[in-house]
DSSP file (Angstrom, degrees, kcal/mol; ACC not computed):
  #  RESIDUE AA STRUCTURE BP1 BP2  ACC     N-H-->O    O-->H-N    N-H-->O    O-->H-N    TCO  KAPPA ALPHA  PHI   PSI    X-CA   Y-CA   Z-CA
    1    1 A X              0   0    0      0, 0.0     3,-0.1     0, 0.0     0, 0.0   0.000 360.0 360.0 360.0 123.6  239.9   84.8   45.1
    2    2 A X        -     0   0    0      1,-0.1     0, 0.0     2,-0.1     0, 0.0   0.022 360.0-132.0 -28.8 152.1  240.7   87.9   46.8
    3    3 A X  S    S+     0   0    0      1,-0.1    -1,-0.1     3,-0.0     0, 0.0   0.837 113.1  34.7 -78.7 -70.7  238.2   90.7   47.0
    4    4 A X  S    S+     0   0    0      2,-0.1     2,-0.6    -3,-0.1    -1,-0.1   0.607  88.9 110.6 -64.7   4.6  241.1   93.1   45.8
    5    5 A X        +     0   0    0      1,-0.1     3,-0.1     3,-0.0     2,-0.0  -0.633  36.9 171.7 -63.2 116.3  242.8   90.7   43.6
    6    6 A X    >   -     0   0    0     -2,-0.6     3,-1.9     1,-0.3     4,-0.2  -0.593  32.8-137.8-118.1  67.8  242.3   92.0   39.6
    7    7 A X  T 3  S-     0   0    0      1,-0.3    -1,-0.3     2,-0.1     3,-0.2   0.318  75.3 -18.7  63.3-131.8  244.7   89.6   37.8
    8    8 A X  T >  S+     0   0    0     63,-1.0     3,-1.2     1,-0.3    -1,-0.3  -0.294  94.4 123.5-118.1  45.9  246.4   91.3   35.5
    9    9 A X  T <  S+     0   0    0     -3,-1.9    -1,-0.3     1,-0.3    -2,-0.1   0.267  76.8  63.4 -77.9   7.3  244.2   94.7   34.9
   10   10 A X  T 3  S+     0   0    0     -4,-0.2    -1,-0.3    -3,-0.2    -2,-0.1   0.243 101.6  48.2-100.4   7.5  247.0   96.7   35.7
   11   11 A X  S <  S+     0   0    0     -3,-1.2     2,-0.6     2,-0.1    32,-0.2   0.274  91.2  99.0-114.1   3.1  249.2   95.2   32.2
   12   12 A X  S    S-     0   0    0     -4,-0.1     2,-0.2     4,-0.0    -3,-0.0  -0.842  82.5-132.7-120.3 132.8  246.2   95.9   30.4
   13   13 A X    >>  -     0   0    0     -2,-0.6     4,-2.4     1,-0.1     3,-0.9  -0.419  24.3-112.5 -70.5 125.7  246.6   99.6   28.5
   14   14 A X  H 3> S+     0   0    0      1,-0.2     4,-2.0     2,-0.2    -1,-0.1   0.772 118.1  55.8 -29.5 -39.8  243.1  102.4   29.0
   15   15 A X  H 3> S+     0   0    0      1,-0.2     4,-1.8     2,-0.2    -1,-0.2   0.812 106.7  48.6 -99.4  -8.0  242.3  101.9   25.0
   16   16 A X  H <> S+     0   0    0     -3,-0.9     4,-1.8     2,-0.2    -2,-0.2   0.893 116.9  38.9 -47.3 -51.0  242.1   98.0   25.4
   17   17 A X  H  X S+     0   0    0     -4,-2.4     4,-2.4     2,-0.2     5,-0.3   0.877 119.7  49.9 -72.1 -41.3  239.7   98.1   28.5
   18   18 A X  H  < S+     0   0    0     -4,-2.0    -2,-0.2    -5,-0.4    -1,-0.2   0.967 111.2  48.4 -68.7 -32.8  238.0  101.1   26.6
   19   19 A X  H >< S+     0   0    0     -4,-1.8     3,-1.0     2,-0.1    -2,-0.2   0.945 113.3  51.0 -24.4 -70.0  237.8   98.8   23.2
   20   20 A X  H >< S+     0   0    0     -4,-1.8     3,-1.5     1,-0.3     4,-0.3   0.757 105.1  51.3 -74.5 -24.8  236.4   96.2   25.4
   21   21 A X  T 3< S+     0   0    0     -4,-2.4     3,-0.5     1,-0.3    -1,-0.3   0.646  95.7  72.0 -76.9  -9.8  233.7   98.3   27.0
   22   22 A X  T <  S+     0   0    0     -3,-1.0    -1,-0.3    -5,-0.3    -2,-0.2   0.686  93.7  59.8 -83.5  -7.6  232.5   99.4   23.7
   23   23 A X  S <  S+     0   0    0     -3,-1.5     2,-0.5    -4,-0.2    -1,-0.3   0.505  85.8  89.6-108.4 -12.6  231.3   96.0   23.5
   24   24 A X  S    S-     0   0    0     -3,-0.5     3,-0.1    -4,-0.3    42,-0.1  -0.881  81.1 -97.5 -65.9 111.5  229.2   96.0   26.1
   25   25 A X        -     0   0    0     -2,-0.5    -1,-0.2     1,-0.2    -2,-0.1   0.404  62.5 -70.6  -9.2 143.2  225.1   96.9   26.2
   26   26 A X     >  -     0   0    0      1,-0.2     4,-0.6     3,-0.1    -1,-0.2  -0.457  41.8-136.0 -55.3 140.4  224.1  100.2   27.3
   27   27 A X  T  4 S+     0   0    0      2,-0.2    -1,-0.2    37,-0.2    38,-0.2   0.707 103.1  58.9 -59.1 -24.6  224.8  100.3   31.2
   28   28 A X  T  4 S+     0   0    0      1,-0.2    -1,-0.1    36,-0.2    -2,-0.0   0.876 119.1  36.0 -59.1 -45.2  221.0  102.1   31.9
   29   29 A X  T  4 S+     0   0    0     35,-0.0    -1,-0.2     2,-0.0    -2,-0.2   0.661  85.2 116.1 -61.6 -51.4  219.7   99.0   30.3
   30   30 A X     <  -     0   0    0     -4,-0.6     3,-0.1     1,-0.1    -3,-0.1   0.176  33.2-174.4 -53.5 134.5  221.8   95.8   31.0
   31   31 A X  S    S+     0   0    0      2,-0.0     2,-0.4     1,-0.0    -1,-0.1   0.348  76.4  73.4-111.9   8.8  220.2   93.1   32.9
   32   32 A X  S    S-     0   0    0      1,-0.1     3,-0.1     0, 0.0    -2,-0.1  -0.940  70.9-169.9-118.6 137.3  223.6   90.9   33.2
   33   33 A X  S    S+     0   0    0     -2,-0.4     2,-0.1    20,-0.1    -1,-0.1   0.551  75.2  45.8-109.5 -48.8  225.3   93.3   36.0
   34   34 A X  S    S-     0   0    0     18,-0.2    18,-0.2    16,-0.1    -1,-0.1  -0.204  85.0-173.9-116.9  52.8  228.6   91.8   35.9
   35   35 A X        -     0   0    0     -3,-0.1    16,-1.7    -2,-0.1     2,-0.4   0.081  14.7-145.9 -32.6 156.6  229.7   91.3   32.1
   36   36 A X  E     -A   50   0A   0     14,-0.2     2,-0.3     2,-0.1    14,-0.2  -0.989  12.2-174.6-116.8 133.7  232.4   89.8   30.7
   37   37 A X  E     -A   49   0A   0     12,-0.7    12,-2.4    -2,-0.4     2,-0.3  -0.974  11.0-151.9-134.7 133.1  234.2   90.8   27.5
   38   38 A X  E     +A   48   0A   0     -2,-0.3    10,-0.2    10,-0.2     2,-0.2  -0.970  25.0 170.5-122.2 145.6  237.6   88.6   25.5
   39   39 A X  E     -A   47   0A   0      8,-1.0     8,-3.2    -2,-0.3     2,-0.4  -0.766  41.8-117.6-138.1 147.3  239.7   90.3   23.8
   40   40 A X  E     -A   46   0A   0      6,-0.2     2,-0.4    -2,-0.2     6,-0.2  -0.847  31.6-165.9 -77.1 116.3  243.3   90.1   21.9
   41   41 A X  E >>  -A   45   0A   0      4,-1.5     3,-2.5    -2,-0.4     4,-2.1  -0.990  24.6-130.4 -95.6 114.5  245.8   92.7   23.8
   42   42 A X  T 34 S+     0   0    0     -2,-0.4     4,-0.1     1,-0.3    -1,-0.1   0.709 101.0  25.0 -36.7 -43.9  248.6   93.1   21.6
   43   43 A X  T 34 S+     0   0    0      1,-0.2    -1,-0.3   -32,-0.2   -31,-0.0   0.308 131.3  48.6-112.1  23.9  251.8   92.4   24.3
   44   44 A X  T <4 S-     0   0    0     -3,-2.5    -2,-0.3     1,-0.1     2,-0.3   0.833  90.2-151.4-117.3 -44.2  249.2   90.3   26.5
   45   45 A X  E  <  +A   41   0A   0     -4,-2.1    -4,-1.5    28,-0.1    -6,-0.2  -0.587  55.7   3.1  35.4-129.8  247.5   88.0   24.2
   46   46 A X  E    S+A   40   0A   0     -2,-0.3    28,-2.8    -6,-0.2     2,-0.3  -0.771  71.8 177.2 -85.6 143.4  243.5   86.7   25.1
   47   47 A X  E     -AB  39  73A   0     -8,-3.2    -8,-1.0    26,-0.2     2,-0.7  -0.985  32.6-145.7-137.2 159.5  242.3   88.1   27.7
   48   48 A X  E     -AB  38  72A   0     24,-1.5    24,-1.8    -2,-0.3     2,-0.6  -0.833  16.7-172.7 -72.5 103.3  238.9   88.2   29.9
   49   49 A X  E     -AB  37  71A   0    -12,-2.4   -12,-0.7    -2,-0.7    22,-0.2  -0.793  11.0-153.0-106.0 107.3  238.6   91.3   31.2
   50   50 A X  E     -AB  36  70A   0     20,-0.8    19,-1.3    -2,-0.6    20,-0.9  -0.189  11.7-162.4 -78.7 147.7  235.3   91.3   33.9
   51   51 A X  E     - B   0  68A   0    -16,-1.7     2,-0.3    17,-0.3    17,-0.2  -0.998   9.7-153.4-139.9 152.0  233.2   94.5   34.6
   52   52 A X  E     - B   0  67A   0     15,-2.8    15,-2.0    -2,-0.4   -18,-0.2  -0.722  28.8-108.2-118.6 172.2  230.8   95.5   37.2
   53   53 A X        -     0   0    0     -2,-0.3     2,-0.2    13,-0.3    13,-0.2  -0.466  39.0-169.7 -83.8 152.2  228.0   98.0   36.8
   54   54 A X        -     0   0    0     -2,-0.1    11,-1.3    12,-0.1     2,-0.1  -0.709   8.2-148.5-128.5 173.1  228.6  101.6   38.8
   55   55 A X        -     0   0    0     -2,-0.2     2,-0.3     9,-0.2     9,-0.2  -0.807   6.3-163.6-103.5 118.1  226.4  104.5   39.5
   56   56 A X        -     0   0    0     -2,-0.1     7,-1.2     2,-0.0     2,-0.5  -0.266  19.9-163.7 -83.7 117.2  227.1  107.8   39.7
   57   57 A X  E     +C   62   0B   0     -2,-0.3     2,-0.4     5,-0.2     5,-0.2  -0.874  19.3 177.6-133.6 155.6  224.4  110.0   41.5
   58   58 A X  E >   -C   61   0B   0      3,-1.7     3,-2.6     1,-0.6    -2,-0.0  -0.918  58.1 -67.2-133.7 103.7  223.8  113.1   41.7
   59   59 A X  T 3  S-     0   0    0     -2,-0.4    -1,-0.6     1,-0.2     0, 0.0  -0.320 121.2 -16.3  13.1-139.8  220.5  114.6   43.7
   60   60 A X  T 3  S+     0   0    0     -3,-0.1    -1,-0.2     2,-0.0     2,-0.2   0.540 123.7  95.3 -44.3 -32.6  217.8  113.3   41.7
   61   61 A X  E <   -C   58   0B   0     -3,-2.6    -3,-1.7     1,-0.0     2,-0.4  -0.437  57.4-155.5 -89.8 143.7  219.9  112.6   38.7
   62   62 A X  E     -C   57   0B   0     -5,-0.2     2,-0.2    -2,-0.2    -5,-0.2  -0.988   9.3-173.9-115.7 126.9  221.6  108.6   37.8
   63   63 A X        -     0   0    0     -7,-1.2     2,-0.3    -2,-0.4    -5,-0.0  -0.690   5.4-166.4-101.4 162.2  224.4  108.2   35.9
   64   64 A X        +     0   0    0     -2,-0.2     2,-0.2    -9,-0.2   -36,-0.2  -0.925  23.9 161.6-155.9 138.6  225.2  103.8   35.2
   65   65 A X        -     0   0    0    -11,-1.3     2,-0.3    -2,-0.3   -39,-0.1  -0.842  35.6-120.2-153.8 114.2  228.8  103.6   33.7
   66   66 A X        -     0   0    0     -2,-0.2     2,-0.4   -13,-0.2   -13,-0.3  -0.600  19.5-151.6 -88.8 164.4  230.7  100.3   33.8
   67   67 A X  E     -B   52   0A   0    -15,-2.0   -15,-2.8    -2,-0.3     2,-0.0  -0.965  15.2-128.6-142.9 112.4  234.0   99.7   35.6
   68   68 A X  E     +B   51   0A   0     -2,-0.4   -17,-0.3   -17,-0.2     3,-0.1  -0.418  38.7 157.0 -53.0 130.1  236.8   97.1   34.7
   69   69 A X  E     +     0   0A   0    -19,-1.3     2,-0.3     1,-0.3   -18,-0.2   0.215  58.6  45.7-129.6   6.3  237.7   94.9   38.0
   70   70 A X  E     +B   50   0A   0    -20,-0.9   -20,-0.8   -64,-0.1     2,-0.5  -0.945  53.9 174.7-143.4 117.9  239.1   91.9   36.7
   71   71 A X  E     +B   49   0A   0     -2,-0.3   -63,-1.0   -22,-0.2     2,-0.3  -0.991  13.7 171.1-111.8 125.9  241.8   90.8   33.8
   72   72 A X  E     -B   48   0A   0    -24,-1.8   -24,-1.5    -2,-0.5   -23,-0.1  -0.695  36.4-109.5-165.1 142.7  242.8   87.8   33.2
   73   73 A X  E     -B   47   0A   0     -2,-0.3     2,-0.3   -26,-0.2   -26,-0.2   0.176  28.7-152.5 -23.3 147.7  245.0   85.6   30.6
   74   74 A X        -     0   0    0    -28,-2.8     2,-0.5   -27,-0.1   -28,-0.2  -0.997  15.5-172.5-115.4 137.2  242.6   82.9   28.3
   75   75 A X        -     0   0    0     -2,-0.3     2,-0.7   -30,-0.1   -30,-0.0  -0.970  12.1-144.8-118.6 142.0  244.9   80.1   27.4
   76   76 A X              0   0    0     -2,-0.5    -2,-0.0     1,-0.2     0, 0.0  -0.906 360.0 360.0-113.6 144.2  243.4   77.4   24.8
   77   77 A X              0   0    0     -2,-0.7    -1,-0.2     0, 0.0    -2,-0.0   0.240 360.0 360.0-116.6 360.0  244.3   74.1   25.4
């Protein structure tokens, strides 16, 4: 896999990936760094969509936010 390959995160609509994040553990907290979350996308069907941990800093201060890098179709066979 490409480093910059993300599937099909670019078919997948801001309030799906924001749905999906909602589903996901406080970032401050998390000990799994690179979640996973499936989901139904209405004109997509299942999908995985993968997330990585960020932080944002700011002198002293940490912000922890996670950041969709990955989509991709689930097919069940």
């Amino acid at each position: 896999m490409d480093k910059d390959d993300n599937g099909i995160l670019g078919q997948i609509h801001g309030e799906a990936i924001a749905h999906a994040t909602n589903a996901l553990p406080d970032p401050a907290t998390a000990t799994n760094l690179n979640p996973s979350v499936l989901i139904t996308v209405e004109h997509v069907g299942r999908v995985r969509i993968r997330f990585v941990r960020k932080q944002a800093r700011h002198n002293k201060h940490r912000h922890y936010f996670w950041s969709a890098v990955r989509a991709e179709r689930v097919t069940t066979e």
